[in-house]
gemmi code that builds the backbone of each chain (N, CA, C; Angstrom):
import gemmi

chains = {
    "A": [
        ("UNK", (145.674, 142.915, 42.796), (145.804, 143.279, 41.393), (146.231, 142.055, 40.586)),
        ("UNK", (145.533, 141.977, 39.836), (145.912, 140.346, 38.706), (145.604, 140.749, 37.252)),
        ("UNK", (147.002, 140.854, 36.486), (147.045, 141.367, 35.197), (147.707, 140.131, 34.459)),
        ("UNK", (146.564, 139.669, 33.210), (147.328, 138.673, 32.721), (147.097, 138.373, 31.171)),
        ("UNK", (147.857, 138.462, 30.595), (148.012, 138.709, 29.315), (148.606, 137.307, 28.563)),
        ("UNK", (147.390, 136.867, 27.727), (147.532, 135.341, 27.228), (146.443, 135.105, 25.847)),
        ("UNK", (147.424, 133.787, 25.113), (146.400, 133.891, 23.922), (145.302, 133.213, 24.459)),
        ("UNK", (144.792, 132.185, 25.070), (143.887, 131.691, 25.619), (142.877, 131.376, 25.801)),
        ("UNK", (141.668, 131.371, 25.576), (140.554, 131.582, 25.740), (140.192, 131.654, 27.521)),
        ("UNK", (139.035, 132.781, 28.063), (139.316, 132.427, 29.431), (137.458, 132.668, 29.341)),
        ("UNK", (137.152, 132.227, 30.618), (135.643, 132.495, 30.835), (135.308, 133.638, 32.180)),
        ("UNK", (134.596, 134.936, 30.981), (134.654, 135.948, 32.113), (133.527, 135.458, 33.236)),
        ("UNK", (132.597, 134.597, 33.034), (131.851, 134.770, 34.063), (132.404, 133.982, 35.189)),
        ("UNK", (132.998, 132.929, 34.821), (134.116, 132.515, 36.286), (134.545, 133.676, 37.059)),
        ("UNK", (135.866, 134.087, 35.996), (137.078, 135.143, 36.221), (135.776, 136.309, 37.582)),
        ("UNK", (134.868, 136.613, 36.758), (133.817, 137.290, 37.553), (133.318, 137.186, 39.162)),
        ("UNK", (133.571, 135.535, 38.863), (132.554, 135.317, 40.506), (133.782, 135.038, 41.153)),
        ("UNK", (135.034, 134.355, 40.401), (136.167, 134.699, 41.507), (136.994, 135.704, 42.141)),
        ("UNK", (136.484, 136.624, 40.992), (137.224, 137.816, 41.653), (136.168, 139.052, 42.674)),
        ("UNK", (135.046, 138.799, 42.531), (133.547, 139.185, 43.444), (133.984, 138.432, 44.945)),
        ("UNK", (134.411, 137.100, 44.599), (134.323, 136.326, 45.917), (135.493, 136.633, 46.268)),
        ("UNK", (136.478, 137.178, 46.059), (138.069, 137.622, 47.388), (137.732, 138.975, 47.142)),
        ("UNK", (136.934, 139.948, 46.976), (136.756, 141.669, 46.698), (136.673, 141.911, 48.225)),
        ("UNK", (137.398, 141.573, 49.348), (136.857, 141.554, 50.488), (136.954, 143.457, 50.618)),
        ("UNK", (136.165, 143.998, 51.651), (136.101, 145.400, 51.603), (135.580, 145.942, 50.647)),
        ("UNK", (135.133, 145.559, 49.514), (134.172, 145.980, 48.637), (132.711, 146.087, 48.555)),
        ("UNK", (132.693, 147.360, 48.379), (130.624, 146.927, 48.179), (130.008, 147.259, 46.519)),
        ("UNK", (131.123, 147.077, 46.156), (130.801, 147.460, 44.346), (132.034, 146.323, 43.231)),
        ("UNK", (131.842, 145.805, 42.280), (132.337, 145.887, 41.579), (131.816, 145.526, 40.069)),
        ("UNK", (132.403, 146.132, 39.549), (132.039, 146.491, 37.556), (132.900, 145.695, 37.169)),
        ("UNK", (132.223, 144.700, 36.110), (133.144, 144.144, 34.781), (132.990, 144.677, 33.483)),
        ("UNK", (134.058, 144.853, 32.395), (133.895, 144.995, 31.062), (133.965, 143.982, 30.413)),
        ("UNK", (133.402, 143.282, 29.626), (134.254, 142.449, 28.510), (134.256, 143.048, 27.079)),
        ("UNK", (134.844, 142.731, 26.446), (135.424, 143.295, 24.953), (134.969, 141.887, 23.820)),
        ("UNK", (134.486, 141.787, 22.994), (134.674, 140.777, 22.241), (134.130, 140.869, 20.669)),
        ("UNK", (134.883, 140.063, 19.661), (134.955, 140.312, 18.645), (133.539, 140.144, 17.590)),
        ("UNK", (133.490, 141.206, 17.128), (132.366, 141.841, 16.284), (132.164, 141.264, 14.983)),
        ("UNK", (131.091, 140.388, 14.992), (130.994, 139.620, 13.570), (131.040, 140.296, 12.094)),
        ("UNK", (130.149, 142.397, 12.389), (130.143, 142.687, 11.720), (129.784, 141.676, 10.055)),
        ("UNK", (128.110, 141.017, 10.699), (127.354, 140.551, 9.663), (127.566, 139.597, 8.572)),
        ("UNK", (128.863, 138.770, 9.617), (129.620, 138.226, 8.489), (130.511, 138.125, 7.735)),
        ("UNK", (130.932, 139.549, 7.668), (131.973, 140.307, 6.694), (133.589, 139.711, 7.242)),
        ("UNK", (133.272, 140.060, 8.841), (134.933, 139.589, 9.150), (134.418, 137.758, 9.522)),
        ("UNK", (136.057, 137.617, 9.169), (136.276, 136.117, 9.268), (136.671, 135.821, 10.950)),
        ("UNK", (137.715, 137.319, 11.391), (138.094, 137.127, 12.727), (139.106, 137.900, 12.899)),
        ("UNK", (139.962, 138.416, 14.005), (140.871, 139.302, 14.270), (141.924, 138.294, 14.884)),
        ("UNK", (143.391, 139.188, 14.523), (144.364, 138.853, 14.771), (145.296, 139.999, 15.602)),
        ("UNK", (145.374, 139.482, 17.099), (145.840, 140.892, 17.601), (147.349, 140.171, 18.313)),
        ("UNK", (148.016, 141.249, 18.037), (149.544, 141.759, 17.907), (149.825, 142.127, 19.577)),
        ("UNK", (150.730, 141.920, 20.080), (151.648, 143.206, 21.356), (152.979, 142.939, 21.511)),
        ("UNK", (153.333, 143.810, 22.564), (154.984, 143.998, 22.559), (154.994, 143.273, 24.229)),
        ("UNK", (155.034, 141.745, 23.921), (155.939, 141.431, 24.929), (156.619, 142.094, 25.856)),
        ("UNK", (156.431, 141.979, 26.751), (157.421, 142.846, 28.168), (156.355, 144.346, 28.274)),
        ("UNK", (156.479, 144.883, 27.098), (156.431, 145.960, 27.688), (154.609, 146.090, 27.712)),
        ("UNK", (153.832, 145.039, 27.336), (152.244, 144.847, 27.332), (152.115, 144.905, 28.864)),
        ("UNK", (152.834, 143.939, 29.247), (152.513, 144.197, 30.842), (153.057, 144.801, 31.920)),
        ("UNK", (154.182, 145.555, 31.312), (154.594, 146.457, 32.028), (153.425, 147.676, 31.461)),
        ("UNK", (153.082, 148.152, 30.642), (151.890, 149.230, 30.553), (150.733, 149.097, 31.535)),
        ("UNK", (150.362, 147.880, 31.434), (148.544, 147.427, 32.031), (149.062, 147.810, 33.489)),
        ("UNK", (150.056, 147.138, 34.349), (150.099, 146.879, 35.689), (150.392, 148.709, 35.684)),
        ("UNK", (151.214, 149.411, 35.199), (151.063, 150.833, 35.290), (149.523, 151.502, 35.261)),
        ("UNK", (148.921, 151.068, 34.507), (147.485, 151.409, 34.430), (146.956, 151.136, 35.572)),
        ("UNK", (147.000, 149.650, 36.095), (145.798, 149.376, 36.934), (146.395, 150.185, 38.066)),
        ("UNK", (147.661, 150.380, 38.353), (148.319, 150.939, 40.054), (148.096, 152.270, 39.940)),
        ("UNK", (147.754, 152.935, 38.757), (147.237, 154.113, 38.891), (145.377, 154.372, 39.458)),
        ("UNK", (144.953, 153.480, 38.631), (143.496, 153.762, 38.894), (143.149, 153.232, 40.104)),
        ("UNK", (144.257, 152.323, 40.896), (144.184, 152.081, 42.301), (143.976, 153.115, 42.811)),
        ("UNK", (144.959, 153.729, 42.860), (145.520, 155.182, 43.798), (143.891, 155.909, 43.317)),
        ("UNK", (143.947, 156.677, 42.198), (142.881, 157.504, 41.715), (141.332, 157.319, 42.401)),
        ("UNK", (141.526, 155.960, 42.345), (139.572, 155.876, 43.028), (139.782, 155.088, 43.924)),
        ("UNK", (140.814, 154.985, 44.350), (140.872, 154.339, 45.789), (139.951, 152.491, 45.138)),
        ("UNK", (140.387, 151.768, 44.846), (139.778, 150.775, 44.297), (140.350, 149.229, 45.504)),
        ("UNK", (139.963, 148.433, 45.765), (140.303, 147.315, 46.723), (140.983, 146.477, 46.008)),
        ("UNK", (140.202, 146.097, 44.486), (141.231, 145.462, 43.962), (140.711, 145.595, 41.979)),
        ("UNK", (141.996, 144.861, 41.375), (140.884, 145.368, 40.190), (141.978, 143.857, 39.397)),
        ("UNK", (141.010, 143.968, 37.599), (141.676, 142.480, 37.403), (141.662, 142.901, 35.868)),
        ("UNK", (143.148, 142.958, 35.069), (142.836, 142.846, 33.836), (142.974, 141.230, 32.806)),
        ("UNK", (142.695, 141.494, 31.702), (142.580, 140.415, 30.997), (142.943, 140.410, 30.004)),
        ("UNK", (144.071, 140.243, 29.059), (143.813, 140.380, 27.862), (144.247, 139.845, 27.004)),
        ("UNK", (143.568, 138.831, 25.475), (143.967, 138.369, 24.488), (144.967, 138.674, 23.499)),
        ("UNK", (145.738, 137.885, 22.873), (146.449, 138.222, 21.869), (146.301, 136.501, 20.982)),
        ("UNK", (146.523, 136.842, 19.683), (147.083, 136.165, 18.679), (145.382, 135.937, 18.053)),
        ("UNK", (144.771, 134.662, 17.559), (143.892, 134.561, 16.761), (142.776, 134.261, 17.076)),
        ("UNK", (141.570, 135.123, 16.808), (140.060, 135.035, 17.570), (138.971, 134.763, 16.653)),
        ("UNK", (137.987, 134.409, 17.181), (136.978, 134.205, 15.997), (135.666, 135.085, 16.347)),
        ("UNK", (135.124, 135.551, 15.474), (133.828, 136.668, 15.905), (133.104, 135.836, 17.148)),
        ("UNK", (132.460, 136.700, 17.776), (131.981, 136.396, 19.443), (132.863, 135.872, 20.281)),
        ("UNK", (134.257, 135.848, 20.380), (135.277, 135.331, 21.229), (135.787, 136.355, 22.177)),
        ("UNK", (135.583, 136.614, 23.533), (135.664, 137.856, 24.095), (137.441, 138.020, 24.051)),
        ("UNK", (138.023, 138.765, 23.929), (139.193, 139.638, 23.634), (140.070, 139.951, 25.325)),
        ("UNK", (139.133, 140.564, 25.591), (139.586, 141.108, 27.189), (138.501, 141.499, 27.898)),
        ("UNK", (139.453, 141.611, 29.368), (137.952, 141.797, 30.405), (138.279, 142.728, 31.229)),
        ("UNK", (137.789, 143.841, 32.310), (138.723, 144.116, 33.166), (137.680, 144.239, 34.498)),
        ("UNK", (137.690, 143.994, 35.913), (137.105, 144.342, 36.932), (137.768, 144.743, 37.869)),
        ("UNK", (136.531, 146.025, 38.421), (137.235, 146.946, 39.424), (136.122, 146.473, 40.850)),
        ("UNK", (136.990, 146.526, 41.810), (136.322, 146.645, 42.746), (136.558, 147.470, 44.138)),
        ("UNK", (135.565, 148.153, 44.175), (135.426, 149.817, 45.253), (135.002, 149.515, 46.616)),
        ("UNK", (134.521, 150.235, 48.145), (134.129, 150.329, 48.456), (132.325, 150.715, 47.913)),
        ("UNK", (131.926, 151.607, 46.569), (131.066, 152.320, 46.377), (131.215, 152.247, 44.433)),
        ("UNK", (130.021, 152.280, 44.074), (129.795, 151.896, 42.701), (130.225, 153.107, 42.260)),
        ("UNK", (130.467, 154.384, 42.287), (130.834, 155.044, 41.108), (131.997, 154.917, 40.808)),
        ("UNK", (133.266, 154.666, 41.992), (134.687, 154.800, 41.536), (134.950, 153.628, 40.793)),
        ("UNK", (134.343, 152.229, 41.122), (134.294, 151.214, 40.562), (133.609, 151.482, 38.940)),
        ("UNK", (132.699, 151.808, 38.836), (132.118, 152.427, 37.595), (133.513, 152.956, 36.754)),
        ("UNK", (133.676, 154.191, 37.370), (135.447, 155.289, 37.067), (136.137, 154.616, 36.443)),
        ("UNK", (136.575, 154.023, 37.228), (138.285, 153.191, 37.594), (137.947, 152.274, 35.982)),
        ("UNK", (136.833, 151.958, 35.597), (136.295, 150.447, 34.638), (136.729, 151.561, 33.354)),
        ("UNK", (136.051, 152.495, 33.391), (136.031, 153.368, 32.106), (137.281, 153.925, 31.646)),
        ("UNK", (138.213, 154.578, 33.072), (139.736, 154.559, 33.012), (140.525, 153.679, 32.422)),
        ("UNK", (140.243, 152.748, 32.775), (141.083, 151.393, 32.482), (140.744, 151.141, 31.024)),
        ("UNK", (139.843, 151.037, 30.740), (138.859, 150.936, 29.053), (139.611, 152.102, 28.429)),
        ("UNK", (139.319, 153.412, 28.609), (140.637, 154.109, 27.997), (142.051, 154.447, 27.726)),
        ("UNK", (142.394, 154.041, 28.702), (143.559, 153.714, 28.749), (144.230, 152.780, 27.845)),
        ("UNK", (143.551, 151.352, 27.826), (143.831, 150.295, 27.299), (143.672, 150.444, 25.412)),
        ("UNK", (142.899, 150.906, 25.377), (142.483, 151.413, 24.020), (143.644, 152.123, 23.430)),
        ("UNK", (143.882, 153.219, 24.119), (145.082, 154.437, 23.262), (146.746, 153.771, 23.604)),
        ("UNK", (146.801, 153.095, 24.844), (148.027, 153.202, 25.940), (148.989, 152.051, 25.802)),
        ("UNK", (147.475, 151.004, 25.849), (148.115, 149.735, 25.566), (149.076, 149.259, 24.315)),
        ("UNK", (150.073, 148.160, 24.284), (150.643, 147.760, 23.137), (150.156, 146.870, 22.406)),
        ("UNK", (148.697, 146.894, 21.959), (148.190, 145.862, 21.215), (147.585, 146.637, 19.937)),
        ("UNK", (147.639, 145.951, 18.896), (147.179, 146.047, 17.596), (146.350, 144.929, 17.006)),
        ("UNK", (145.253, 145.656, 16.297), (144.338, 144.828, 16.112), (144.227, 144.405, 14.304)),
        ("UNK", (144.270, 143.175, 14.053), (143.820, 143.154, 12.200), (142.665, 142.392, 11.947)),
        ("UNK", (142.058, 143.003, 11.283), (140.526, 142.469, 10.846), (141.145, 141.476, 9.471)),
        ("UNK", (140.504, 139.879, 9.653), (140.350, 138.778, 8.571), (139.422, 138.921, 8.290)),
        ("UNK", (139.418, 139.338, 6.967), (137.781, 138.629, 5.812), (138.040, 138.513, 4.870)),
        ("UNK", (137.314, 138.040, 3.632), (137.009, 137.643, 2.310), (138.073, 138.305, 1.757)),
        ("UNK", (138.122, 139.731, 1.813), (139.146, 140.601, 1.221), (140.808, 140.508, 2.196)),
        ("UNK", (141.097, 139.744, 3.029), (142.274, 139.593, 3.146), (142.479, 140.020, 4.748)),
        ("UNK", (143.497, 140.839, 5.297), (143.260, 141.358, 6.417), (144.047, 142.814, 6.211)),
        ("UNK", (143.423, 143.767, 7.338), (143.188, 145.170, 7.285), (143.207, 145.324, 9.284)),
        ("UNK", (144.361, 146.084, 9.307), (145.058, 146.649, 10.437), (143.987, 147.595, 10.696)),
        ("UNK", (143.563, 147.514, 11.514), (142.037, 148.508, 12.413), (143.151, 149.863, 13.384)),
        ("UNK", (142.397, 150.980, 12.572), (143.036, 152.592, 12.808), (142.768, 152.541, 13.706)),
        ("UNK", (143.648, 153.280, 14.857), (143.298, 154.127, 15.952), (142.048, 155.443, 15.835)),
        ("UNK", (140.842, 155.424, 16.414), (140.266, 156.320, 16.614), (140.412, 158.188, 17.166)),
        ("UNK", (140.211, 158.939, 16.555), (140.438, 160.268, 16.977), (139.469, 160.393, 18.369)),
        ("UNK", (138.515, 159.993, 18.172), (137.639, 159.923, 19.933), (138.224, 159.498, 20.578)),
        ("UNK", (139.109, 158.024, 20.311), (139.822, 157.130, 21.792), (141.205, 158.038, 22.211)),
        ("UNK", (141.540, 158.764, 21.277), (142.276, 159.821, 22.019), (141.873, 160.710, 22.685)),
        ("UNK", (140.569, 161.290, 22.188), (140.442, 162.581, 22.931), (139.172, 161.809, 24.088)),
        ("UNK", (139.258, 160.731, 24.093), (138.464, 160.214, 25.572), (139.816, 160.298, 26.783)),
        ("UNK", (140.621, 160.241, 26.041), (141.878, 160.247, 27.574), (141.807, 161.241, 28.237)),
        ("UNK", (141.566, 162.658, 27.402), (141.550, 164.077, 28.376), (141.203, 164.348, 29.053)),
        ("UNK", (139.863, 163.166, 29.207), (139.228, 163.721, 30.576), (139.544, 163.169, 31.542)),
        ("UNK", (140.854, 162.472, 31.593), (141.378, 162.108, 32.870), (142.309, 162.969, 33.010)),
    ],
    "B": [
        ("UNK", (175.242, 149.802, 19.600), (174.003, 148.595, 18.594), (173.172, 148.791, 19.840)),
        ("UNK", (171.943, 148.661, 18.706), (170.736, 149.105, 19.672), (169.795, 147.870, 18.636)),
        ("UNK", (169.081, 147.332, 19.433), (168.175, 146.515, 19.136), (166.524, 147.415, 18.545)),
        ("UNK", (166.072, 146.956, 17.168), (165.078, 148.280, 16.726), (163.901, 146.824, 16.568)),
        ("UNK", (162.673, 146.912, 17.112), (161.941, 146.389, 17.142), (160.420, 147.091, 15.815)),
        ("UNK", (159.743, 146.077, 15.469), (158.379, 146.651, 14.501), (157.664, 146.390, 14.627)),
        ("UNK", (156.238, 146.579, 14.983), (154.754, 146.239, 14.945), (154.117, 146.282, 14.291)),
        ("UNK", (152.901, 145.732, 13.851), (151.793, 146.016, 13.098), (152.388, 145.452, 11.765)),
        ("UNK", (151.361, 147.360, 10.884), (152.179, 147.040, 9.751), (153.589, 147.657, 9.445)),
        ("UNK", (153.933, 148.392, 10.492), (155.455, 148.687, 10.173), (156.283, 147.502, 10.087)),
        ("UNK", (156.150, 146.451, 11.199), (156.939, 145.162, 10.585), (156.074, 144.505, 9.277)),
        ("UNK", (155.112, 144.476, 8.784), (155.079, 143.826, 7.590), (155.806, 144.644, 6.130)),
        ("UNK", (156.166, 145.888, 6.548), (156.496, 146.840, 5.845), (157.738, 146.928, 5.352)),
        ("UNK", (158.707, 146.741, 7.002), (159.813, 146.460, 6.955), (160.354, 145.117, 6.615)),
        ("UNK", (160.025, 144.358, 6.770), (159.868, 143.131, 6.214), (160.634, 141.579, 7.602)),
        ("UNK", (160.541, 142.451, 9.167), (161.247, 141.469, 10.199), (160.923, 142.019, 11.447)),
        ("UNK", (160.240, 141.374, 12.626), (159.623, 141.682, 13.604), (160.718, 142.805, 14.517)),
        ("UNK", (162.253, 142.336, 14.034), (163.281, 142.939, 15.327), (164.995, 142.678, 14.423)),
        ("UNK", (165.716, 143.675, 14.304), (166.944, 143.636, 13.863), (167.894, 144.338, 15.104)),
        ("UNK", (169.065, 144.093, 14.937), (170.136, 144.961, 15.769), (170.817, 145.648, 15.111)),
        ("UNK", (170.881, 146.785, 14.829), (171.532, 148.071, 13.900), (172.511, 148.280, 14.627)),
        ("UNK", (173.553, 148.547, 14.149), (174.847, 149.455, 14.138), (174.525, 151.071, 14.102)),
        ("UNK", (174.387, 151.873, 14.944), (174.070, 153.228, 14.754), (174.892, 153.671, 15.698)),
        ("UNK", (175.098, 155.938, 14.895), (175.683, 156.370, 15.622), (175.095, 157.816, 15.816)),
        ("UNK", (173.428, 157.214, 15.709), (172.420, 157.936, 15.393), (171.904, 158.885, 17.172)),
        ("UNK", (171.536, 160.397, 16.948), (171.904, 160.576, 18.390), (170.418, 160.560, 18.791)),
        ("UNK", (169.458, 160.615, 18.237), (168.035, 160.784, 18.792), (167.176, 159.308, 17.838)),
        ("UNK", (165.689, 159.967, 18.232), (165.080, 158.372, 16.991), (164.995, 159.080, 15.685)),
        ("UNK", (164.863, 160.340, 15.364), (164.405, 161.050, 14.291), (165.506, 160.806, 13.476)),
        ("UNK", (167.018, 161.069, 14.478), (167.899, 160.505, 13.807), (168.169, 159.267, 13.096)),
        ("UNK", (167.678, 158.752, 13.941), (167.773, 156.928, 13.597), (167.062, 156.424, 12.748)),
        ("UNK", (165.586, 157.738, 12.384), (164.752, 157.123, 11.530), (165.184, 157.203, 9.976)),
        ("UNK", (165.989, 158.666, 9.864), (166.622, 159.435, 8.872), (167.459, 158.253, 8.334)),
        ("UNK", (168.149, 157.728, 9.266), (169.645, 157.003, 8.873), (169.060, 155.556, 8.071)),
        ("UNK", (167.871, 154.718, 8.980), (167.334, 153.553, 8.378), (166.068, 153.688, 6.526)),
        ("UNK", (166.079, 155.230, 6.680), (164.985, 155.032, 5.408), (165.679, 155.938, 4.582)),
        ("UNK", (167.168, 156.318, 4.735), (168.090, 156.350, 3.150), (169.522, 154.989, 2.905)),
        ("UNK", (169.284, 153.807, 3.838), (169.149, 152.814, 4.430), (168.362, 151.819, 2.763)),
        ("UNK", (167.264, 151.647, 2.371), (166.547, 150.500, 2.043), (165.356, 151.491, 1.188)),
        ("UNK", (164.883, 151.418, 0.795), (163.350, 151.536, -0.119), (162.483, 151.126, 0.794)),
        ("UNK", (162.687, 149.509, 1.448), (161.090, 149.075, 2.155), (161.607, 150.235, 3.503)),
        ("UNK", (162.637, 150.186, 4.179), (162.633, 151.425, 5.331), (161.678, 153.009, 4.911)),
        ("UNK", (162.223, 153.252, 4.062), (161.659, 154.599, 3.051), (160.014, 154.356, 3.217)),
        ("UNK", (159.339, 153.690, 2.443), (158.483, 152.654, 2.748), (157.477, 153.062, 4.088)),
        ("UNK", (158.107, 152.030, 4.926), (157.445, 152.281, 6.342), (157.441, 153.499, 7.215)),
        ("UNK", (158.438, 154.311, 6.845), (158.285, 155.299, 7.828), (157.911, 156.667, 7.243)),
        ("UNK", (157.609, 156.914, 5.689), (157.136, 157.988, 4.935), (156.135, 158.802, 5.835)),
        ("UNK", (155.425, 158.139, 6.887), (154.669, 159.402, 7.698), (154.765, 159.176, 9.305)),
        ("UNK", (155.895, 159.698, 9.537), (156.313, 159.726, 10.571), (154.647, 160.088, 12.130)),
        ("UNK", (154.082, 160.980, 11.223), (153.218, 161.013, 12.531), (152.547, 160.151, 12.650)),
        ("UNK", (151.917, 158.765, 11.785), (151.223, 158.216, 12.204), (152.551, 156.959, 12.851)),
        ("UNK", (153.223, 156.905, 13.566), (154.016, 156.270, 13.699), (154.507, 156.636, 14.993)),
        ("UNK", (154.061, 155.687, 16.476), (154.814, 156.041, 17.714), (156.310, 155.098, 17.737)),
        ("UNK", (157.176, 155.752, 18.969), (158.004, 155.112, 19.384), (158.144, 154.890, 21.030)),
        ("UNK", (158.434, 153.296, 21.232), (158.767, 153.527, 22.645), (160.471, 153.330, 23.096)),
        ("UNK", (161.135, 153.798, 23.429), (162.627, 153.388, 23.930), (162.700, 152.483, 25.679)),
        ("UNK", (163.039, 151.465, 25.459), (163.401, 150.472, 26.071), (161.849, 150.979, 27.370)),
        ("UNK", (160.745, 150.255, 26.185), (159.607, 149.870, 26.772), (158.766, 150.995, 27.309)),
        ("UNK", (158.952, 151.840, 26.989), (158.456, 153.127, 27.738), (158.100, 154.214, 26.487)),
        ("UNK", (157.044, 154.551, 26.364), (156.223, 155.342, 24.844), (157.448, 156.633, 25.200)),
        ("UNK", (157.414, 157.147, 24.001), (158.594, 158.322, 24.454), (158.352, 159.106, 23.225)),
        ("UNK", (159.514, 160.175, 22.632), (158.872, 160.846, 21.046), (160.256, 160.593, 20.112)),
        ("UNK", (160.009, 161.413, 18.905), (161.177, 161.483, 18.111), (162.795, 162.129, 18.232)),
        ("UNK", (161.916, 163.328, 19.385), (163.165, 164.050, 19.483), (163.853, 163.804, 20.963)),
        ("UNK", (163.529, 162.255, 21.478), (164.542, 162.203, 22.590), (166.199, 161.051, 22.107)),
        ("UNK", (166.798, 161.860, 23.121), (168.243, 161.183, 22.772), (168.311, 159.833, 22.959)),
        ("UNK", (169.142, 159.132, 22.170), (169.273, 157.685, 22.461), (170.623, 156.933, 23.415)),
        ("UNK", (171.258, 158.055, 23.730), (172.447, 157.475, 24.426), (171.682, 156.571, 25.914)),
        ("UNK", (172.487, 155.704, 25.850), (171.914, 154.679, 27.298), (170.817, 153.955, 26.564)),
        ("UNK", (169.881, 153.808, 25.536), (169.348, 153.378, 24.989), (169.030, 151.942, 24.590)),
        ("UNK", (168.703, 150.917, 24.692), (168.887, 149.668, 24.024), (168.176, 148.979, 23.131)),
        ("UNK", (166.450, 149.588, 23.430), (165.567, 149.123, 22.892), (164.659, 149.871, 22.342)),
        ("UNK", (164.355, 149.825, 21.049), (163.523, 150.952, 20.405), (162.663, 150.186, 19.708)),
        ("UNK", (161.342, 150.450, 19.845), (160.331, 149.982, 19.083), (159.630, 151.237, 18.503)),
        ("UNK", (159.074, 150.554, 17.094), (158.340, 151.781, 16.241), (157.369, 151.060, 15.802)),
        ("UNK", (155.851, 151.470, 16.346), (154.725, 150.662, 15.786), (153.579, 151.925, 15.562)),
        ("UNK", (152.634, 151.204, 15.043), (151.549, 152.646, 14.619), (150.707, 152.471, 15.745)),
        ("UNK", (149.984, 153.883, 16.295), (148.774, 153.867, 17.082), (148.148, 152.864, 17.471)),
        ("UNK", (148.053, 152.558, 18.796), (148.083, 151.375, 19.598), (146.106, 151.095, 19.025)),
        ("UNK", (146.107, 149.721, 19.507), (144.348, 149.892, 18.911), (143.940, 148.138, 20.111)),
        ("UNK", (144.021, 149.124, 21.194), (143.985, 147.466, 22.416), (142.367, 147.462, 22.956)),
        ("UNK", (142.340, 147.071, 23.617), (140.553, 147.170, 24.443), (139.823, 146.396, 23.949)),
    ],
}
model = gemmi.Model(1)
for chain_id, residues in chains.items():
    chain = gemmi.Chain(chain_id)
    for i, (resn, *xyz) in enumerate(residues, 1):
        res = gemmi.Residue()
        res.name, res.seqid = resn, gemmi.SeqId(i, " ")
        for name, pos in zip(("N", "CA", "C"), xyz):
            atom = gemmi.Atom()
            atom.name, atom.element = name, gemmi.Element(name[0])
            atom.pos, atom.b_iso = gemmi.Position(*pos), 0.0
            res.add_atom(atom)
        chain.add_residue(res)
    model.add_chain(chain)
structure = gemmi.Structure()
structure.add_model(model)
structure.setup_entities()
């Protein structure tokens, strides 16, 4: 399990083949990446917020759950904070299974989770200034079905 | 004294990422009562309590739990991570 939370820029397709290449016991694994939405111009770029300590005390709760849940070999989160520029990926996360659906699971778990659970806040920069991005009524009611 | 932490725009609201209050406040609802007849910008930030979570010493929790043993309280709006 490798949870790491940094302003940084990182490159998922590395992060990808290194974490494919120690998946030992795996015959599946899924990546997400997340990254910031030019939205045509309009935004200049996002500025995302978290709560120290307790950012990664949430995620590593997350991932040791979706361990247990789909039985997963190993899994890897990623995630940005402070100032991004449109197309700059944000976060990443990979699961890796014996078998592609729990790996599939475990990716979408983690994606929801992170969305409602996590301590990060997101603000959209553009022309007009910046604007704190609402929590969604779907990204809540996507949790239920776990 | 309990250390009260802000996110988002509740700290731009309140106007400081983290203060240490003097309270003898017994829950957060309490605590919220006591800080927003407290200040105008408090009044301010917390006018709608539901869009507004809390976690106590790092752990998401609600309004109506007690604060004794308590140290750390953060109040930020609906998380928006992924």
């Amino acid at each position: 399990m490798d949870i790491r939370v940094q302003s940084e820029a990182f490159d998922p397709g590395a992060e990808t083949n290194a974490f494919t290449a120690r998946a030992e016991g795996a015959g599946a694994v899924v990546t997400f990446s997340g990254i910031v939405r030019g939205e045509a111009g309009r935004l200049a770029g996002m500025t995302i917020e978290h709560y120290p300590g307790m950012t990664e005390k949430a995620l590593t709760s997350h991932a040791e759950e979706a361990v247990r849940r789909f039985a997963l070999t190993d899994t890897l989160i990623i995630h940005r904070y402070g100032d991004l520029a449109p197309g700059e990926v944000i976060m990443m996360v990979a699961t890796a299974a014996p078998h592609r659906k729990d790996a599939f699971d475990a990716a979408e778990f983690l994606m929801d989770y992170l969305k409602s659970r996590a301590p990060f806040w997101k603000k959209e920069t553009g022309a007009d200034g910046g604007t704190w991005v609402a929590a969604k009524d779907e990204d809540e009611a996507a949790l239920r079905r776990w | 004294m309990i250390e009260v932490l802000y996110f988002a725009w509740l700290r731009e609201r309140v106007g400081c990422p983290r203060e240490t209050i003097e309270t003898s406040a017994e829950t957060v609802a309490d605590l919220v009562d006591e800080l927003k007849a407290r200040e105008e910008r408090y009044a301010y930030a917390f006018q709608d309590v539901s869009a507004i979570r809390v976690a106590l010493d790092q752990e998401l929790s609600s309004f109506d739990t007690p604060l004794s043993g308590v140290r750390e309280v953060a109040f930020f709006p609906p998380m928006t991570g992924g």
